[in-house]
C-alpha positions in Angstrom: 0.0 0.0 0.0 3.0 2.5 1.0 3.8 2.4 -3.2 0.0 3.1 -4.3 -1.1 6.4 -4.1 -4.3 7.6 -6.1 -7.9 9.1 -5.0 -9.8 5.9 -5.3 -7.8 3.7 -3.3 -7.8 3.9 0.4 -4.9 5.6 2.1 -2.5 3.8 4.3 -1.3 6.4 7.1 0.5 4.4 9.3 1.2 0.7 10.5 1.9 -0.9 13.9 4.0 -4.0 14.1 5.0 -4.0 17.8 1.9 -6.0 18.9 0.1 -8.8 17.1 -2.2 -8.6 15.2 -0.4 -5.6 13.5 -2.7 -2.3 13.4 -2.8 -0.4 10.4 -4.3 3.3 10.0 -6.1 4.1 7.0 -8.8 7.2 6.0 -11.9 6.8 7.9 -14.5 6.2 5.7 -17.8 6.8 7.3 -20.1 5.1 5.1 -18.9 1.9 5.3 -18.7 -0.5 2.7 -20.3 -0.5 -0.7 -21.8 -3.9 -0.3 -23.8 -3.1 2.6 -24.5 0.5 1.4 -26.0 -0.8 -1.4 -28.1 -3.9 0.7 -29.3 -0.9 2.7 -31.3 0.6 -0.6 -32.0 -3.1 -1.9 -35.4 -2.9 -1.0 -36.4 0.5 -2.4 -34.2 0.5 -4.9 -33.8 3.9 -4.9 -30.9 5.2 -6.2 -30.4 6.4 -9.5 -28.8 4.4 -12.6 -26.1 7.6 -13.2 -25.6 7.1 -9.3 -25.0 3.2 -9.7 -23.0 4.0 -12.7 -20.9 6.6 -11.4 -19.4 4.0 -8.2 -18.2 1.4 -11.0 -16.8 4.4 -13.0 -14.6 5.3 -9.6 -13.0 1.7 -8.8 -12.8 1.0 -12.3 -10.5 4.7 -12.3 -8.8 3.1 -9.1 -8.4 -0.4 -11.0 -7.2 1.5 -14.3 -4.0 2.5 -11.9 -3.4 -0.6 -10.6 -3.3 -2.0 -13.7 -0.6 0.3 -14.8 1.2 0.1 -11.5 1.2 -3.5 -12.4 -0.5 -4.5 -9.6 -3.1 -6.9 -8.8 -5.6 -6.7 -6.5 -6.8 -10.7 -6.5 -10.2 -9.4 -4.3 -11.6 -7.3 -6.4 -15.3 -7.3 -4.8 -18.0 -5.1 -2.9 -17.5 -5.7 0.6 -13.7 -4.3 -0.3 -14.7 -1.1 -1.7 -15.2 1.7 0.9 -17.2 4.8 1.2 -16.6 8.3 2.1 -18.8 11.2 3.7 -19.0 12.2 0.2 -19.7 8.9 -1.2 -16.5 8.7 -3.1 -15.2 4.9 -3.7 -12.1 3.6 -2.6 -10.4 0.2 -3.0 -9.3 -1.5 0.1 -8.0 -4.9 1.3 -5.2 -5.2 -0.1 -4.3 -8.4 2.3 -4.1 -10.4 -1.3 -2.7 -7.6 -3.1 0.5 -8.3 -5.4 2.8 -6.5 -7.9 3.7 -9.0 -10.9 7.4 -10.1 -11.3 6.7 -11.4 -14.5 3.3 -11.4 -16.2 1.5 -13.2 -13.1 1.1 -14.1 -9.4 0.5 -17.7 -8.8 -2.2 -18.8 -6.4 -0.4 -20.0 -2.8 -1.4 -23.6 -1.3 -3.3 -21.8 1.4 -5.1 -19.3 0.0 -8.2 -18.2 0.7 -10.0 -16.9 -2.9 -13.2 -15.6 -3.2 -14.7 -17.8 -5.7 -17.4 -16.2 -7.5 -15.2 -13.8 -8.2 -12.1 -15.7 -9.5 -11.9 -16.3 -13.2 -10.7 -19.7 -14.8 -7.3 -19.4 -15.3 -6.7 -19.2 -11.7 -8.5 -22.6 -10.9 -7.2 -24.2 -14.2 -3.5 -22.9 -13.9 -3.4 -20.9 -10.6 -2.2 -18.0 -11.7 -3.2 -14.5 -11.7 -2.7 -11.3 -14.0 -4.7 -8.1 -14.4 -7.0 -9.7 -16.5 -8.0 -11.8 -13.8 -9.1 -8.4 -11.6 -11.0 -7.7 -15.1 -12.8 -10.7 -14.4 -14.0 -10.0 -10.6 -14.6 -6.6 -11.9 -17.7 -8.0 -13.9 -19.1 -9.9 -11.2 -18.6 -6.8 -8.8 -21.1 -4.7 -11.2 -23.4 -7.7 -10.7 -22.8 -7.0 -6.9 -23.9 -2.9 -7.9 -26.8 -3.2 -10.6 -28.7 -6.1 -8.4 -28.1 -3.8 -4.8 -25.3 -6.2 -3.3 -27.5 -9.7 -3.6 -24.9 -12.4 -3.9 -23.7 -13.3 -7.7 -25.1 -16.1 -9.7 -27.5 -17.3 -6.3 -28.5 -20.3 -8.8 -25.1 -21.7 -8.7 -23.3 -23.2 -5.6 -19.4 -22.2 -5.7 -18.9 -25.8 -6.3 -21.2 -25.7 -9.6 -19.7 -22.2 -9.9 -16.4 -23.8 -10.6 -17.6 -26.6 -12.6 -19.2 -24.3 -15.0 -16.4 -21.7 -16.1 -14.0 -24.8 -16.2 -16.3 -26.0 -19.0 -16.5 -22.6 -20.4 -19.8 -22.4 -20.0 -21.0 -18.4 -20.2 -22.2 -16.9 -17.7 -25.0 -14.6 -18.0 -25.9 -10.8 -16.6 -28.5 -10.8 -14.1 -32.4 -10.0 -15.2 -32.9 -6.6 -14.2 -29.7 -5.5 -16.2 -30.0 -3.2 -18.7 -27.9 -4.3 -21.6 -25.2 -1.6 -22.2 -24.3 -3.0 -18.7 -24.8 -6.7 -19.3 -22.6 -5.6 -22.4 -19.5 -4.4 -20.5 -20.3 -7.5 -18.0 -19.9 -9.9 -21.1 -16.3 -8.3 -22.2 -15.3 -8.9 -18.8 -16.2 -12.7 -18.6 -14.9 -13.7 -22.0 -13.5 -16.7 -21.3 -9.6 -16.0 -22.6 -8.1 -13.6 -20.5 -6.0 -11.8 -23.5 -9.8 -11.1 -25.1 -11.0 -9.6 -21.8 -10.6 -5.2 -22.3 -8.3 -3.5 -20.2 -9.5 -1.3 -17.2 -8.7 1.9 -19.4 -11.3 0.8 -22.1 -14.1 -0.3 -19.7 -13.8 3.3 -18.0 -14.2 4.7 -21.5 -17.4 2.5 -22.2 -18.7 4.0 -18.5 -18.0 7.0 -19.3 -20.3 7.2 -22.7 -23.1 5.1 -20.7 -22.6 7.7 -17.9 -22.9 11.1 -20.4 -25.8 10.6 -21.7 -27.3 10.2 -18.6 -25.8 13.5 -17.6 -27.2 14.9 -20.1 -30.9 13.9 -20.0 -30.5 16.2 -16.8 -29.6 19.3 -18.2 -32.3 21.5 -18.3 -32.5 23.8 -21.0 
């Protein structure tokens, strides 16, 4: 964390390593986590699609610099994005964090992964790259459009597994709309070199977000 530094990823201030467990300080971030933020408005579902838009835009800013920092995040999920008084997104949890040596990170024996979010490659050759962040980063707008419900509830993480192992596709949830479902299928494509980097999915936000924008301008 001490060689990241950008706006949407969460600042390390200082770490203590004279008592176990070690203490970190980071930025307090009143609004907790985006999962549960967005659980809180499940039921209404009330806020707006620019709003909904606008948090994948900022990790998917936050994720563009990783990438270039060539850096992997290897958690890339709701419950790890954090929320200021201002509701600004910022990644956190960077316990499974790595830079790449080469052109990836391979899995350790006792890693713990969060499987719905891991794409194949990891399971079929254990290794990780930023595509593989790509890959969570489509299940984690699942996690925004659908209000934080768990991804694919039909599947168990065991059938979960089975399925992108036999490249079978998975799909966007119903209540999608399909210039998101879109972006979601570019993330899930099943080689990882085919899968866009972080820079072109902010570019495809950004001309789903303007229009959006603009329908608010009054004239």
């Amino acid at each position: 964390m001490w060689k990241l530094s950008h706006e949407k990823l969460l600042k390390l201030y200082a770490v203590c390593l004279q008592t176990k467990p070690v203490f970190i300080v980071t930025e307090y971030m009143p609004q907790g986590n985006l999962k549960k933020y967005l659980q809180a408005h499940q039921k209404e579902k009330d806020l707006p699609f620019p709003q909904l838009v606008d948090f994948a835009l900022q990790i998917c800013q936050g994720m563009d610099y990783m990438e270039r920092k060539g850096c992997v995040h290897r958690d890339l999920r709701g419950e790890n994005i954090l929320l200021s008084a201002m509701m600004s997104c910022k990644i956190g949890d960077f316990g499974l964090a790595r830079f790449l040596n080469n052109s990836s990170i391979a899995v350790s024996a006792d890693a713990q992964i969060p499987i719905r979010w891991t794409a194949p490659e990891v399971f079929q050759m254990q290794k990780y790259t930023s595509k593989s962040d790509i890959w969570s980063y489509g299940v984690l707008l699942v996690e925004i459009i659908t209000y934080g419900k768990i991804p694919f509830p039909n599947k168990t993480n065991l059938q979960y597994c089975q399925d992108i192992k036999n490249r079978k596709a998975l799909h966007p949830p119903a209540e999608s709309p399909d210039n998101l479902s879109y972006i979601m299928g570019m993330c899930w494509r099943y080689q990882p070199e085919s899968r866009p980097s972080f820079c072109e999915i902010e570019q495809f936000l950004l001309d789903l977000l303007n229009p959006a924008l603009d329908d608010d301008v009054v004239e």
